[in-house]
Structures are given as C-alpha cells and as structure tokens.
N, C-alpha and C positions, 0 to 999 in steps of 0.2 A: 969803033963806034959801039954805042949801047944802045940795045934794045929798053924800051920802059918798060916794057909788060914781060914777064917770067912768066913760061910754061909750068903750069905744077897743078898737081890733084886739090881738092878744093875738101873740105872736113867733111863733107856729105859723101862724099865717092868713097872717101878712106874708110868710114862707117860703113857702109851698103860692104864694101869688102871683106869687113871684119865682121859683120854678119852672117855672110854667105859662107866664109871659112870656120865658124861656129858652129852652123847648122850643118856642115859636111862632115864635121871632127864628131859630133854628137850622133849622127848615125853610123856613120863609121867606127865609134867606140863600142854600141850596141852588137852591131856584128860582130867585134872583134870579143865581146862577153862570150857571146853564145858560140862560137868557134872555142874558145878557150875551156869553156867549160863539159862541151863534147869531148876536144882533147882527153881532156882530166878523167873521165868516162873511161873513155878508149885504154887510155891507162889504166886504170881499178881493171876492168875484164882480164886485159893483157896479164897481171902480177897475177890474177886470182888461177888464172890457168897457170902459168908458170909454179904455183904452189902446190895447185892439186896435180902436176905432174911432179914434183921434186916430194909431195905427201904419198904420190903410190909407190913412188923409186922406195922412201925409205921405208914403208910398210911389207915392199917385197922382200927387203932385206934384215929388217929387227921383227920382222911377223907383229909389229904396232904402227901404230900410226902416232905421229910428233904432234904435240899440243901448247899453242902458244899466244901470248897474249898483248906482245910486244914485237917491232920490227927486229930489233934487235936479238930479242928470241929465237925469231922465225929463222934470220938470215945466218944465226950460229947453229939453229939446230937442223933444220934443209939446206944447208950450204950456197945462200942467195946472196944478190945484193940486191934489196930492196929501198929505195931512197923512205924516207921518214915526213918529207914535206907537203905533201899532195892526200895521203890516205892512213888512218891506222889500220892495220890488217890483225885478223882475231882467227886460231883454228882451233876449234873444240872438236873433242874425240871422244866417242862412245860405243860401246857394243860393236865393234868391227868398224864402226866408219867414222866420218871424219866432215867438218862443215866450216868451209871459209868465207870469212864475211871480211867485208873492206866498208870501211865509215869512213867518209869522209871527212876531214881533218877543216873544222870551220874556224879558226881561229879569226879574227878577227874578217870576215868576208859574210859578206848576207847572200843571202836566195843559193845558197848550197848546203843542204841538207840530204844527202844522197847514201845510201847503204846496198851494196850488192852480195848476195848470199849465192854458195855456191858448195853441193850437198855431192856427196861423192857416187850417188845415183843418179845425178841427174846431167844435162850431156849442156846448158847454156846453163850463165850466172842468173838469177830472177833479182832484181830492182825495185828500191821503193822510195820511192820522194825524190826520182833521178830528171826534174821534170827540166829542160833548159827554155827561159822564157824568152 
C-alpha cells in the first residue's frame, strides 16, 4: 500500500539551513585568518632566532659576520633550511654587528604587511605593520 503524502523538507527549511551553515563557515573562516596569520608570526620570530644564532656560530669562527640578501643565500652560507614561501629574510652586517629582518612575502594575499627586525644587541625581534585583525 501507498501512502499519498511523502515525508520531505519543504524549500524554506533547506534555505533556513543553508543560511545558518553560511553564517558558521564565514565566522569560522575569520578565526581560522587570524590563527593563520599568528602562525605565520610565530614562524618570522622562530627563523629570525634560528639566524641570529647560526650569525654568532659563524662570527665566532670567521671573526665576520655572514651577509645576505636571499633564502637561498642565507641557507648556503649559515648552513639552514629555511623554506622561501611564508617570508623573505634579509642580514645586513656592519661595524662588528649584524641585523636581521624577515618581510613578509605578500604575494598575492591582502592585510599582510608585516616586517620583523632583529639587531644583534638586542635580546626580542621589534615588529611593525604585524597588526592581525
């Protein structure tokens, strides 16, 4: 025997659903920016120490300090692996010391404009445009 009437969601319920899973994907996307772009942070500090310890290793031992202007530099002449896709790293050397800076790598991404500088006096990296909104 057949029933006449079918059980089923009606075009207004399946909309109200696709709304509600909209507006959860669109705040949950926002959080998931700004986790991502701390990461990316936490990364630039992590390499910039990693340099200015592999910059004093080689300064104790050539009595200079290494100057570069490319990952690919840095990681042949401090013996790193530094990945290329997240930051370009820059170390300029002068008069006994030594200053590394990571720029952030914008290619094609908005609201990341972020540069951390890190002086071989000085004991934390200093940031500027590192704002995550």
């Amino acid at each position: 025997m057949y029933t006449k009437y079918k059980r089923s969601f009606t075009l207004m319920e399946l909309l109200v659903v696709v709304m509600v899973i909209g507006v959860l994907a669109a705040i949950g996307n926002r959080g998931f920016t700004k986790m991502r772009e701390t990461t990316y942070q936490k990364e630039a500090i992590a390499n910039i120490r990693l340099i200015s310890a592999a910059e004093r290793s080689y300064g104790m031992e050539l009595g200079t300090y290494f100057s570069g202007n490319a990952v690919t530099d840095i990681n042949n002449g401090l013996h790193l692996s530094l990945t290329e896709k997240n930051w370009d790293y820059r170390i300029q050397t002068g008069a006994g010391t030594y200053t590394v800076t990571a720029v952030r790598n914008c290619t094609g991404r908005p609201y990341c404009a972020c540069t951390y500088t890190f002086t071989q006096s000085s004991s934390e990296p200093t940031s500027s445009g590192c704002n995550v909104f």
